[in-house]
C-alpha positions in Angstrom: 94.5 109.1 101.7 97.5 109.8 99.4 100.2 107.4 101.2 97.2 104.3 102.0 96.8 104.4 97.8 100.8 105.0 97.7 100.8 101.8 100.2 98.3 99.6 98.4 100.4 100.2 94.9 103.9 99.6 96.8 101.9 95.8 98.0 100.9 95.2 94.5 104.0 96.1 92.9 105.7 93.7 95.6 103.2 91.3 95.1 103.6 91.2 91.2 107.8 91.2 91.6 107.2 87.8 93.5 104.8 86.4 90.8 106.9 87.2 88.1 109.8 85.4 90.3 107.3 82.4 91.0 106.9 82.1 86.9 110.6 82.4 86.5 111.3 79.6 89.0 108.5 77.4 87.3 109.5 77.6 83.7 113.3 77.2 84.7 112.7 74.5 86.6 110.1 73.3 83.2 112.6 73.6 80.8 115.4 72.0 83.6 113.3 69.0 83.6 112.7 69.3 79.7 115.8 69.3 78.7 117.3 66.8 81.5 
């Protein structure tokens, strides 16, 4: 029970690290074509 809730947390935290990449990538390439 332990390691499927350790498991589901690892996912989430995975899944967050690539929306917060996602973000970066969309406002860099925002303020790319801003300031270009």
């Amino acid at each position: 029970m332990a390691s499927g809730i350790f498991h589901l947390r690892r996912e989430q935290k995975e899944l967050g690290l690539k929306t917060l990449a996602g973000n970066f990538k969309f406002r860099a390439s925002a303020i790319w074509v801003w300031f270009g």
